[in-house]
GUKELUM-26273 format. One record per residue: x, y, z of N, C-alpha, C, O, CB in turn. Coordinates in steps of 0.1 Angstrom, whole numbers, plus 2048, in hexadecimal, padded with zeros to 3 digits. Glycine has a CB too. Layout:
# residues N
XYZXYZXYZXYZXYZ ...
//
This chain:
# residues 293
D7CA29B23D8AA2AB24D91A1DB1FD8CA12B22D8FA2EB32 D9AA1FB19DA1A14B12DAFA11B1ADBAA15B16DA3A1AB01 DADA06B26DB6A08B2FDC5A01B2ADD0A04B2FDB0A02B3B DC49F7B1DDD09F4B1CDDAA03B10DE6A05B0EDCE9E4B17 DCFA09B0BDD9A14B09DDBA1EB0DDE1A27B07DD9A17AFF DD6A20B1CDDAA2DB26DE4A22B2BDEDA29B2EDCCA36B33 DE7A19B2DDF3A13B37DFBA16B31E04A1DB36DF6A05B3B DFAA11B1FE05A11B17E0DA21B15E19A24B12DFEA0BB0B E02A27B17E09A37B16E10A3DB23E18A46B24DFCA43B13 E0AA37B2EE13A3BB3FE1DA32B3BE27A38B3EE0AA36B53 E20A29B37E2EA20B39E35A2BB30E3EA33B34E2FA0EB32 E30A29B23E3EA32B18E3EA40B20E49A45B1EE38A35B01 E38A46B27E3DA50B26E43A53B34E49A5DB37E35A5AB21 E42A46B3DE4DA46B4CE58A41B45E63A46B48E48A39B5C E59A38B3AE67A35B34E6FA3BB2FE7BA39B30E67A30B2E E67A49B26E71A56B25E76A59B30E82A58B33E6BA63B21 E69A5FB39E6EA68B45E7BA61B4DE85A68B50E62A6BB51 E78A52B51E84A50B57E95A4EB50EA0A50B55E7FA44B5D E8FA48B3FE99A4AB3AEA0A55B37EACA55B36E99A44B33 E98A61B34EA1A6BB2CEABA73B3BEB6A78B3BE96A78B21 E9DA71B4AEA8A77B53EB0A71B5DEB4A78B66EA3A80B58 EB3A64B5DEB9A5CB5CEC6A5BB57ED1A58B5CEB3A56B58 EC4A5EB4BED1A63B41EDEA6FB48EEAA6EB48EC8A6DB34 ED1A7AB4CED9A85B4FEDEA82B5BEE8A89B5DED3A91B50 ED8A77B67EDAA78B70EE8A6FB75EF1A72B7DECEA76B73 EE7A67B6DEF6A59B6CEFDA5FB62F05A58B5DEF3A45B65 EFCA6DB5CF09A74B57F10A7BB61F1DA7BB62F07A7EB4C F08A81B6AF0AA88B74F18A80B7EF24A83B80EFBA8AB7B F0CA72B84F12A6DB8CF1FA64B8AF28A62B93F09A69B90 F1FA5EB7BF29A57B77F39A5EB75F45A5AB74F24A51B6C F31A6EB76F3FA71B77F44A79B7FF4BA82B7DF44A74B6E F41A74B88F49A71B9AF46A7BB9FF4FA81BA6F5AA6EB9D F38A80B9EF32A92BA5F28A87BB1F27A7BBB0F23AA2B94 F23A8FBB8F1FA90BC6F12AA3BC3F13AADBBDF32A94BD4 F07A9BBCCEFBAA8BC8F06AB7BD1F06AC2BCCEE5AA3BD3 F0CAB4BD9F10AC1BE9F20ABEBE0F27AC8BE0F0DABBC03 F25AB3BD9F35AB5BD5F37AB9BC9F43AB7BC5F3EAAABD5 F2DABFBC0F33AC6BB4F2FAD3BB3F28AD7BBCF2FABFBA7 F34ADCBA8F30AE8BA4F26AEBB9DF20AE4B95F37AECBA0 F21AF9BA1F0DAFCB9FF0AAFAB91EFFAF8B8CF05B0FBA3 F17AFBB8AF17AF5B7AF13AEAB78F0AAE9B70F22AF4B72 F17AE2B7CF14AD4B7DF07ACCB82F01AC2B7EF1CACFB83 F05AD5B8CEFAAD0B96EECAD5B8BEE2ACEB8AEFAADABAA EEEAE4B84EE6AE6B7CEE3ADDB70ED8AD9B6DEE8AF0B79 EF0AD9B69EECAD0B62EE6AC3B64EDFABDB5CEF5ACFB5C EE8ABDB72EDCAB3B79ECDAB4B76EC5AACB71EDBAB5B86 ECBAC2B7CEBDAC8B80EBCAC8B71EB0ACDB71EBAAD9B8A EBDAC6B67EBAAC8B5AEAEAB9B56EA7AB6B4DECAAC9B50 EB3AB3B61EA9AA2B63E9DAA7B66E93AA1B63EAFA94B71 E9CAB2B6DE8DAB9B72E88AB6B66E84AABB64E8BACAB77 E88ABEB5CE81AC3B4DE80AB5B47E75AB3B4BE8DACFB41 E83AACB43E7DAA2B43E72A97B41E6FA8EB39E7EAA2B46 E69A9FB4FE5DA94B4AE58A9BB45E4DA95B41E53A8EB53 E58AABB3FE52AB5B37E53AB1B2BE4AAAFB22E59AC2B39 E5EAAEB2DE63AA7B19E5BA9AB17E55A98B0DE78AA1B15 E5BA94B20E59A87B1EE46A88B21E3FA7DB20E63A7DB2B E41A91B23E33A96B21E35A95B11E33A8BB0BE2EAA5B28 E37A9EB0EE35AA3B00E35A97AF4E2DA93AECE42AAEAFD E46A93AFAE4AA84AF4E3CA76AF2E39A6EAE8E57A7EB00 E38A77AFBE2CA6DAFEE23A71AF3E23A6CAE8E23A6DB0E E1DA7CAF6E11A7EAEFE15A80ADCE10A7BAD2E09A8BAF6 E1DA86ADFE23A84ACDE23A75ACBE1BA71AC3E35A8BAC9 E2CA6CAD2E29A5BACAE1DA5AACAE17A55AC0E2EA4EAD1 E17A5DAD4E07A53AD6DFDA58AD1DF3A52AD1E02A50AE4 DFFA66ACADF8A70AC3DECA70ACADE2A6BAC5DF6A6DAB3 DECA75AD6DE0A78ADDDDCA8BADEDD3A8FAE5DE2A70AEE DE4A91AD8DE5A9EAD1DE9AA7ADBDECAA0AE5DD8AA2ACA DEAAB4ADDDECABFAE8DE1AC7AEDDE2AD2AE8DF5AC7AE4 DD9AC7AF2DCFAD0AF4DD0AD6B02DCFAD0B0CDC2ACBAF3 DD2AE4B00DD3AEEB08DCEAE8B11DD6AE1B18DCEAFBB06 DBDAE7B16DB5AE8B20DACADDB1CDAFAD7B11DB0AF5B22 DA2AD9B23D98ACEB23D9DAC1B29DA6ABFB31D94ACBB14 D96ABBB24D93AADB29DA1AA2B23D9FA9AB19D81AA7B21 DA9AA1B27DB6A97B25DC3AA2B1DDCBA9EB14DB1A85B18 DC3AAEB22DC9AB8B19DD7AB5B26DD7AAEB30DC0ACBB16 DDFABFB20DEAAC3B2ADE7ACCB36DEDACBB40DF4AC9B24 DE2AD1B35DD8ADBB44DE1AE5B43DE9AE7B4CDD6AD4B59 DE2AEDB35DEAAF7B39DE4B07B3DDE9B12B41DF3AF8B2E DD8B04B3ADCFB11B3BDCCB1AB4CDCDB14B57DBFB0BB35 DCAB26B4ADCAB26B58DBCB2DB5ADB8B35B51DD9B2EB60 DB4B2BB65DA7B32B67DA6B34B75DACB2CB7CD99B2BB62 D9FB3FB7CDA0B44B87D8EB42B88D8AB47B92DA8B52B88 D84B3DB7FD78B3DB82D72B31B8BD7AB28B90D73B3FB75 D67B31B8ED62B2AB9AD69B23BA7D6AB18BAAD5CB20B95 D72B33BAED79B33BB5D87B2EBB6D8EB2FBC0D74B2FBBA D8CB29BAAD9AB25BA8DA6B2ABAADB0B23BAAD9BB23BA1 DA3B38BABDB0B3ABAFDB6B36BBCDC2B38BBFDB3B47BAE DADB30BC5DB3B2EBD2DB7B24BD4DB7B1FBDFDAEB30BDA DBDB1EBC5DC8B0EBC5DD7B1ABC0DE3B17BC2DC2AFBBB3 DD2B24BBBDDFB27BB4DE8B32BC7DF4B32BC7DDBB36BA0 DE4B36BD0DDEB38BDDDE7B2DBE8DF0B30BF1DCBB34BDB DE2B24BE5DE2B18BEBDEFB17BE8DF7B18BF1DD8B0DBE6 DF3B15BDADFEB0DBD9E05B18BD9E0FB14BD2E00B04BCE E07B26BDDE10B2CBE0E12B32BF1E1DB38BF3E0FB34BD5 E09B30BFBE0AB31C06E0CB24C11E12B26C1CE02B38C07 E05B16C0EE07B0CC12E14B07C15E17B03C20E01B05C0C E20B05C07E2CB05C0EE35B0DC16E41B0AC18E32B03C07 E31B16C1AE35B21C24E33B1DC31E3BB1CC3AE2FB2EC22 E25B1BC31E21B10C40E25B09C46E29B0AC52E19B08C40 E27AFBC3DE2DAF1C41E38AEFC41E3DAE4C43E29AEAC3E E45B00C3CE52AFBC3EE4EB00C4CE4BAF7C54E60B01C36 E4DB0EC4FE49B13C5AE47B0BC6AE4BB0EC75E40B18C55 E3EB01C64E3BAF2C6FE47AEEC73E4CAECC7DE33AE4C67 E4BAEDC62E51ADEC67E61AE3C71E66ADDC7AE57AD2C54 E66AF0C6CE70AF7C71E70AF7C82E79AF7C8AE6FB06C6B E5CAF6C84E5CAFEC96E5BAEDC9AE5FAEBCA6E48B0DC9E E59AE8C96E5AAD8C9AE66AD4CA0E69AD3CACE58ACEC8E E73AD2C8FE80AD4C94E85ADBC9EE8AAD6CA8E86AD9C8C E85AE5C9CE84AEBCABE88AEACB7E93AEBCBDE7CAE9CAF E77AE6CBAE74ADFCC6E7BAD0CC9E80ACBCD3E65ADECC7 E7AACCCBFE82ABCCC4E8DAC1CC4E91AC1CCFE83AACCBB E96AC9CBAEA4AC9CBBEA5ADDCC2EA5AE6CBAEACAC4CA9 EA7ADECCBEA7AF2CCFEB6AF6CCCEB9B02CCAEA3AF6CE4 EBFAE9CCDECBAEFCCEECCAF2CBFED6AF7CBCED8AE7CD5 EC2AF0CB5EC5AF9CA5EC2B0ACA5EC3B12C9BEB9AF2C98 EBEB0CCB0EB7B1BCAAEC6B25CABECFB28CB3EA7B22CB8 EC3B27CA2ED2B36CA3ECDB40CA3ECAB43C97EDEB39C96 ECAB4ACAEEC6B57CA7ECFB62C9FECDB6EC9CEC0B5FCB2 ED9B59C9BEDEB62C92EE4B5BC89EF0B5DC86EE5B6BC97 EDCB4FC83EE0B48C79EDAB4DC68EDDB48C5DEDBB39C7E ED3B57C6BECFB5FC62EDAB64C57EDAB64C4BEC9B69C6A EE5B69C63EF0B74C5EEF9B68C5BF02B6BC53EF7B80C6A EF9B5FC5DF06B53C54EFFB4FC44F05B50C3AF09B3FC5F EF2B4CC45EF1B4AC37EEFB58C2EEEFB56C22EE6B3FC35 EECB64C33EF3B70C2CEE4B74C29EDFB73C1EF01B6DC1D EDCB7AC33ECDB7DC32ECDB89C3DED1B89C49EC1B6EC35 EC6B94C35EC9BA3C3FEBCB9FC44EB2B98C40ECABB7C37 EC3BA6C52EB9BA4C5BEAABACC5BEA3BAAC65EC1BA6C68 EA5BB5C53EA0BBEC4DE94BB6C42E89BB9C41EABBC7C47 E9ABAAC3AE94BA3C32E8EB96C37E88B8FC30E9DBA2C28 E90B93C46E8CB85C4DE81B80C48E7EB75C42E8AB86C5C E77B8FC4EE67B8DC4AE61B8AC3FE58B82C3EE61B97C4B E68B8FC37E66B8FC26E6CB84C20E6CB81C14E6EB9DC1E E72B7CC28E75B6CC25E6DB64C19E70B60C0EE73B63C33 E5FB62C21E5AB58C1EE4FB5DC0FE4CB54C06E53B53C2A E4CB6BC0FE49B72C05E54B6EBF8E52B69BEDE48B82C0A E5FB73BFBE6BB74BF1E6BB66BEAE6DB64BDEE7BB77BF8 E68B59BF6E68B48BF0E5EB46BE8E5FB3DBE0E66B3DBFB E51B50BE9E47B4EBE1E47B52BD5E43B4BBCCE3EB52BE6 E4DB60BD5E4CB66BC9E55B5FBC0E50B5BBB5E4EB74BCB E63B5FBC4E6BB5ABBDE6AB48BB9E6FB44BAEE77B5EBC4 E62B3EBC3E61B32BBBE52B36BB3E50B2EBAAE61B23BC5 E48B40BB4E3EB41BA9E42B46B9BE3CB41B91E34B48BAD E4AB4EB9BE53B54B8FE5AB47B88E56B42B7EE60B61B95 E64B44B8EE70B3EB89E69B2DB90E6CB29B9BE82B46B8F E60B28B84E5FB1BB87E60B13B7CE57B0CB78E55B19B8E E6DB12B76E6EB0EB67E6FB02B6AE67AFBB64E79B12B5E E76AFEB70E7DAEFB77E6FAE7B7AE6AADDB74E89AF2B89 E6AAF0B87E5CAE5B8AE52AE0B81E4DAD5B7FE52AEBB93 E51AEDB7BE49AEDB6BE4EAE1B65E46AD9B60E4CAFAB61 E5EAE1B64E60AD1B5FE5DAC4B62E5CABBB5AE69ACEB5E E5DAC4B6EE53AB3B78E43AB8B74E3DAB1B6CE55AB3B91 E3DAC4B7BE2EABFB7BE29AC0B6EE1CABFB6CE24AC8B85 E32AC3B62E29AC4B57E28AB6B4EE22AB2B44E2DACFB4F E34AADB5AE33A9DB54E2DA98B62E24A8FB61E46A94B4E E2FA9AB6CE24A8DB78E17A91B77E0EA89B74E27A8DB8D E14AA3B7BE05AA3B7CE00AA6B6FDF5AAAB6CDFFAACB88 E0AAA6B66E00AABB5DDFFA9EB4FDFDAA0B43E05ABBB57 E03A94B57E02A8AB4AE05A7BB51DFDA72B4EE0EA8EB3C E0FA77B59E0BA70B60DFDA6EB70DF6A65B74E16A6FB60 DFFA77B72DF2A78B7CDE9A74B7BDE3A6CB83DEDA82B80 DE1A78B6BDD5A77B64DD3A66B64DCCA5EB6BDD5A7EB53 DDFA62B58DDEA54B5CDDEA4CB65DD5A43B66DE5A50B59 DE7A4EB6EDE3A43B7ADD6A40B7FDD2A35B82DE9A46B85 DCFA4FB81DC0A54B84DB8A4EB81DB0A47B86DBCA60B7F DBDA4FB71DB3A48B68DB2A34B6BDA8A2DB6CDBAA4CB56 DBDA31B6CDC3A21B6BDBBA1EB78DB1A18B77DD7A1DB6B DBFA23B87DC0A1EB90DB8A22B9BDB6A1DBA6DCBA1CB93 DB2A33B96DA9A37BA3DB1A40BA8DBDA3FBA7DA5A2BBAE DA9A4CBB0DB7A54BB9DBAA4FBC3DC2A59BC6DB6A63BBD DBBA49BCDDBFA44BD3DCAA3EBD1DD3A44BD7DB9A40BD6 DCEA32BCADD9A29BC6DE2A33BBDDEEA35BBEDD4A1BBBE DD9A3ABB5DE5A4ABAEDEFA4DBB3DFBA4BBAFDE2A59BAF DEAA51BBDDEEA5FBC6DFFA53BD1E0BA56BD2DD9A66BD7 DFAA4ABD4E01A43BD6E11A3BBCEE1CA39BD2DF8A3DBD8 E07A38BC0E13A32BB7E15A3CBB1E20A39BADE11A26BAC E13A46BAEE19A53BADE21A58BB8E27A61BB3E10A5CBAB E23A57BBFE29A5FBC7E3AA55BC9E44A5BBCCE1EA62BD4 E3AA47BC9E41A3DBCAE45A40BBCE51A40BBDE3BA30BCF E43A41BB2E48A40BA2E53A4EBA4E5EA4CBA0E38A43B94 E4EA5EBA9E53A66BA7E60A65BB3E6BA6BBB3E49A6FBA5 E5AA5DBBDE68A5CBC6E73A55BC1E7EA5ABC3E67A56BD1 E71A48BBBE79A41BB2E82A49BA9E8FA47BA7E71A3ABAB E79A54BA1E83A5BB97E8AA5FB98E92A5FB8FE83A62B92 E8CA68BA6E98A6FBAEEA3A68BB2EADA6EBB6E95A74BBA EA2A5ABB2EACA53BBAEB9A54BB4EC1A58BBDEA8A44BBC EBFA51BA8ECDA54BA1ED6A60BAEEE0A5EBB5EC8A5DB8E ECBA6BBABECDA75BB6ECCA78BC8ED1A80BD0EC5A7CBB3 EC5A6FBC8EC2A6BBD8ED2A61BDEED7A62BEAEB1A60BD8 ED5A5BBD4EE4A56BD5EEDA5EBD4EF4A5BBDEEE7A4CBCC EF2A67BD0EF9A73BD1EF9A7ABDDF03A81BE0EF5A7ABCA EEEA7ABE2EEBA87BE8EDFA93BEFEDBA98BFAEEFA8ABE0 EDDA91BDDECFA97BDFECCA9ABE6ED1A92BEEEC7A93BDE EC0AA7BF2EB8AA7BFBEB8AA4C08EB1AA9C10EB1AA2BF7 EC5A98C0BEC5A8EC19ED3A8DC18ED5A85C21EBCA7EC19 EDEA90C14EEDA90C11EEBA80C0FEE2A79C0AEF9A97C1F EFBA7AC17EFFA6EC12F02A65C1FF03A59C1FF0CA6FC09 F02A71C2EF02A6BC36EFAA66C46EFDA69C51F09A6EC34 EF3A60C41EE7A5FC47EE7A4DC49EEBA45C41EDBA66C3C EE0A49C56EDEA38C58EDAA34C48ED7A3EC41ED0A33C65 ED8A29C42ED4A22C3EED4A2CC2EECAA2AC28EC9A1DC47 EDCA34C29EDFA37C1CEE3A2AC13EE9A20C18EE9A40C1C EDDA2AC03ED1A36C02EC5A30C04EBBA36BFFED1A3EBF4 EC4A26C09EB4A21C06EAAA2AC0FE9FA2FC0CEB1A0FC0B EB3A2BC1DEAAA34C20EA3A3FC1CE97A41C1EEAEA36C25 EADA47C15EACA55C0DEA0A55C04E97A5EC01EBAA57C04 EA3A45BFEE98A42BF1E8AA41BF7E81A48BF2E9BA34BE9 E89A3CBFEE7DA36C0BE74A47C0CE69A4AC09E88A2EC20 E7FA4FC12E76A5AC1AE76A65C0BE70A6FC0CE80A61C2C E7CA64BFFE7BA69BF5E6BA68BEFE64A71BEBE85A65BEF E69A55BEEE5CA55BE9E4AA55BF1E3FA54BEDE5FA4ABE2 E51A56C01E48A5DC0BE4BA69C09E48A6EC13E48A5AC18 E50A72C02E51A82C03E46A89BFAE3DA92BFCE60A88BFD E4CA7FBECE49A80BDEE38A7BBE0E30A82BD9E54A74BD3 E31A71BE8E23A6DBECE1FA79BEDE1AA7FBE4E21A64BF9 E21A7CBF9E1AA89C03E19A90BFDE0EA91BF9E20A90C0E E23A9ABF6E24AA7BF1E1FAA2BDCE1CAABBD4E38AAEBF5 E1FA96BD8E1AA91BCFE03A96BD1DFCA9BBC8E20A7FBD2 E01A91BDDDF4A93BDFDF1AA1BE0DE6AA5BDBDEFA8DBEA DF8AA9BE5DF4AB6BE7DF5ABCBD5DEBAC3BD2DFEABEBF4 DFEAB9BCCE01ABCBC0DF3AB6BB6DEBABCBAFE11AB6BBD DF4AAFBB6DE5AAABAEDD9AAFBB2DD1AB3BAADE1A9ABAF DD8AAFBC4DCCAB8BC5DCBAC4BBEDC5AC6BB4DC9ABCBD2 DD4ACCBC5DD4AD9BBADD3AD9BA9DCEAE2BA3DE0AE0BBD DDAACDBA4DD8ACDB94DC8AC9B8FDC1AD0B87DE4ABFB8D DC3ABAB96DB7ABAB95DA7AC6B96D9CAC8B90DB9AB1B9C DAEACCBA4DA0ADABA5DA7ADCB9DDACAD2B9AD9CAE6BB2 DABAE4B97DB1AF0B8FDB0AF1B7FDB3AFAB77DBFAF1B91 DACAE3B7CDB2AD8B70DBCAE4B6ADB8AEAB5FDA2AD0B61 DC6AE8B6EDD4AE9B6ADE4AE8B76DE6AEBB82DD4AF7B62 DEAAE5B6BDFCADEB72E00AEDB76E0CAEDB79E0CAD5B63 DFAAFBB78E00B07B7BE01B09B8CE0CB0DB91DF7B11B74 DF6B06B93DF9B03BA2E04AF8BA6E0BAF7BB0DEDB00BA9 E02AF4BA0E0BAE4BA3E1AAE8BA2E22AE4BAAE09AD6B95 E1DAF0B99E2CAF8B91E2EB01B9BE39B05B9CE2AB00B81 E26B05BA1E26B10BA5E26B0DBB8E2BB16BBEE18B18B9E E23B06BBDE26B00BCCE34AF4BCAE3AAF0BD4E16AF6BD4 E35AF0BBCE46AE6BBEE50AF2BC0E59AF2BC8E4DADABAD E4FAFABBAE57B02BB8E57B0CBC6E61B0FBCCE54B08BAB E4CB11BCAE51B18BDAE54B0DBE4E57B11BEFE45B23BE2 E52AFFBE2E57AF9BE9E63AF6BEAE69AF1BF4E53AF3BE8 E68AFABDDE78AF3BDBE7FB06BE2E8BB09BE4E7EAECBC2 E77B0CBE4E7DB1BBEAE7EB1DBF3E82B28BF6E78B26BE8 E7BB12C01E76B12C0AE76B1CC13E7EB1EC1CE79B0BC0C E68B24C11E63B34C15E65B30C25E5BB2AC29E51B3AC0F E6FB32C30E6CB30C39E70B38C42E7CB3AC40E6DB25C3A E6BB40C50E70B48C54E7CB45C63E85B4AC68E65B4EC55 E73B3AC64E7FB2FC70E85B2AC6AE89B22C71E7AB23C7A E8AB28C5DE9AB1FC58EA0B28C5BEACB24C5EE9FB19C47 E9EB37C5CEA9B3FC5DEB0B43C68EBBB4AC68EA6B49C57 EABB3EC76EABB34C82EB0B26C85EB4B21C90EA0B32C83 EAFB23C7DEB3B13C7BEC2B0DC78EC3B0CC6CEACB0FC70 ECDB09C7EED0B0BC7AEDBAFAC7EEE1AF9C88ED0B18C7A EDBAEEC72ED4AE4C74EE3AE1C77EE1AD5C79ECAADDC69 EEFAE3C78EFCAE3C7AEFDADDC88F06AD5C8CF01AF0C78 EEFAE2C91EF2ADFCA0EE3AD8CA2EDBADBCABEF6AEFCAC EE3AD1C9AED6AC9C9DEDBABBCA4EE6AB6CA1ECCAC6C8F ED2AB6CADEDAAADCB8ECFAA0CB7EC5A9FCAFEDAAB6CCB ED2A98CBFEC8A8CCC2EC3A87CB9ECDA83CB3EBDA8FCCA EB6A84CAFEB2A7ECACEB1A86C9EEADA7FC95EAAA79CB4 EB3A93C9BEB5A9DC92EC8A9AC8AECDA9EC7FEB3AADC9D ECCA90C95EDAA93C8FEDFA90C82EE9A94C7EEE3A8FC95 ED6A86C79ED9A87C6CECDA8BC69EC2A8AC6FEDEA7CC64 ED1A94C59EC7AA0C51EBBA94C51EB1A97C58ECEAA6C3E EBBA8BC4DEB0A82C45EA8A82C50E9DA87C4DEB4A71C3F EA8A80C5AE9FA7EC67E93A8CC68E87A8AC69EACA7FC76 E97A96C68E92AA4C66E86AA4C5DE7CAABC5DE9EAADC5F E8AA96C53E7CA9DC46E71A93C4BE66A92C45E80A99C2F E75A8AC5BE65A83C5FE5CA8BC67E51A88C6BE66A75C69 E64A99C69E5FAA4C6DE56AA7C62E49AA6C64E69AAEC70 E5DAACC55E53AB0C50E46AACC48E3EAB3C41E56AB4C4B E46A9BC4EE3BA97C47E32A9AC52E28A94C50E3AA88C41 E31AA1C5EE22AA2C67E19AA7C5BE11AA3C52E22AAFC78 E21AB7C60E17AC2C55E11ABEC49E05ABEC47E1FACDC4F E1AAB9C40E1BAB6C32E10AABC33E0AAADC28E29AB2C2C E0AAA0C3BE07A94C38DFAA98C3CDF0A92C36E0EA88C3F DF9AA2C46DEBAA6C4ADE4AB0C3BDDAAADC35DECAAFC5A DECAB9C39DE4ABEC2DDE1AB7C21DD8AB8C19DE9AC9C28 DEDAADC20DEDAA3C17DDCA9CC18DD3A9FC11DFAA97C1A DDDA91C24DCFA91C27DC1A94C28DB7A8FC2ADD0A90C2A DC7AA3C26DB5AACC23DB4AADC16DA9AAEC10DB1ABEC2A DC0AAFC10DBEAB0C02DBAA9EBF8DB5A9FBEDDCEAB7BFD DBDA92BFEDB7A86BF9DACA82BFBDA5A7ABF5DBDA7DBFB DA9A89C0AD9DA8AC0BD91A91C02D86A8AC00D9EA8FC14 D94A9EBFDD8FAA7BF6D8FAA0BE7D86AA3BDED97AB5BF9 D98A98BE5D9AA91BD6D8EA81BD7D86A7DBCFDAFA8CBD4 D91A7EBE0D86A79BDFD76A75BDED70A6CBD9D88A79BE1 D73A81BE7D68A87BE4D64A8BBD8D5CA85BD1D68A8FBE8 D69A93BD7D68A94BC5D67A8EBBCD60A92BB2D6FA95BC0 D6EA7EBBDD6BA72BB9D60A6BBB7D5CA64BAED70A6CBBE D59A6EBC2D4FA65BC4D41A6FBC2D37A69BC4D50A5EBD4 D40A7CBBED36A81BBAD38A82BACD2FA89BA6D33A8BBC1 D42A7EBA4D44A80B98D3CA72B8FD3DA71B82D54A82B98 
//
């Protein structure tokens, strides 16, 4: 491996990704929008920063003429195979985030009880007939319609991942990856984003628990890209994650969340239990791998 020109190719092509969505992101904000204070027009044209590191995939390998190859060994991993058991990353990444909203909801909860509404169902406008069929509907619909995620994992796991891997070992990857992709959000994490605006210690805080989010759920995304060698599970769990298949949110109802729940941001140290433990079987499992390779 020729390490000063795999650096040279992760830099140019974090310098697209941050510059081109960057761009979209300080258009957004410079002109005086808020992620919860503008219209879904607008907020869409944000999310257009998703697509991005997709471009900025492509962008890389066209300067650096390292070519496009479907499948193999330093390709884009676009291929998909279900042989020597594989489909049970594509499996994985579509029932795992269902779990751990599921967790993280009965956690909330319990620390906070005065959230449960049993009829908080009928304010956000969900027949009571379809409750069950919740977390199915989150699946189906973030496995279908995952254009957006497709735009991050087909630039982190499917071209930065490799590199870091390559540069630094999975261990430190999984890590400075996960801190790189929290970083990218931040333009947005100042807005709003994910954790609103009002919360102790905005926004650093926001940024802080953005790139512990982006870690955790960073490790579980490469596991699945690495077994699989393709970015299709990976596309495919950002995206029902961002659906959040959950049958207690519809229960939940965070308006009357009290004590230590009382700002939103507090809620997501909830959800690193779940998340950090599968996170951890899965670096586990990456490592391994490592070391018989």
């Amino acid at each position: 491996m020729n390490r000063k020109l795999e650096t040279k190719r992760l830099l140019l092509y974090l310098a697209f990704s941050f510059g081109l969505t960057w761009c979209i992101f300080l258009a957004f904000i410079l002109t005086g929008h808020k992620w919860d204070g503008s219209n879904p027009r607008l907020e869409t044209f944000a999310a257009l920063g998703m697509l991005m590191p997709a471009l900025s995939h492509i962008l890389t390998r066209q300067c650096t003429k390292e070519g496009f190859a479907v499948t193999g060994k330093d390709s884009m991993m676009l291929g998909i195979s279900f042989a020597s058991c594989k489909w049970f990353y594509f499996v994985f990444a579509m029932v795992v985030p269902w779990l751990y909203f599921e967790i993280w909801h009965a956690l909330a909860l319990l620390v906070s009880p005065e959230m449960f509404d049993p009829n908080y169902y009928q304010v956000i406008g969900i027949d009571k007939n379809l409750i069950w069929l919740m977390p199915l509907n989150g699946i189906v619909t973030g496995t279908v319609i995952s254009f957006a995620a497709f735009g991050e994992e087909f630039g982190w796991r499917g071209y930065m991942m490799p590199k870091l891997i390559k540069l630094f070992g999975i261990k430190k990857a999984v890590f400075a990856g996960g801190i790189i992709w929290g970083l990218w959000h931040a333009p947005l994490t100042c807005v709003g984003h994910n954790f609103g605006t009002d919360y102790p210690g905005f926004p650093y805080l926001g940024i802080l628990v953005m790139c512990l989010d982006c870690t955790v759920t960073g490790i579980m995304l490469t596991y699945l890209t690495v077994k699989s060698d393709s970015i299709w599970p990976a596309a495919i769990m950002h995206a029902v994650n961002n659906a959040n298949p959950s049958i207690l949110a519809l229960f939940t109802n965070t308006d009357k969340a009290a004590g230590i729940l009382n700002h939103s941001i507090n809620g997501y140290f909830l959800y690193f239990i779940p998340t950090a433990i599968i996170a951890g079987f899965c670096l586990v499992q990456l490592c391994r791998d490592k070391e018989r390779m």
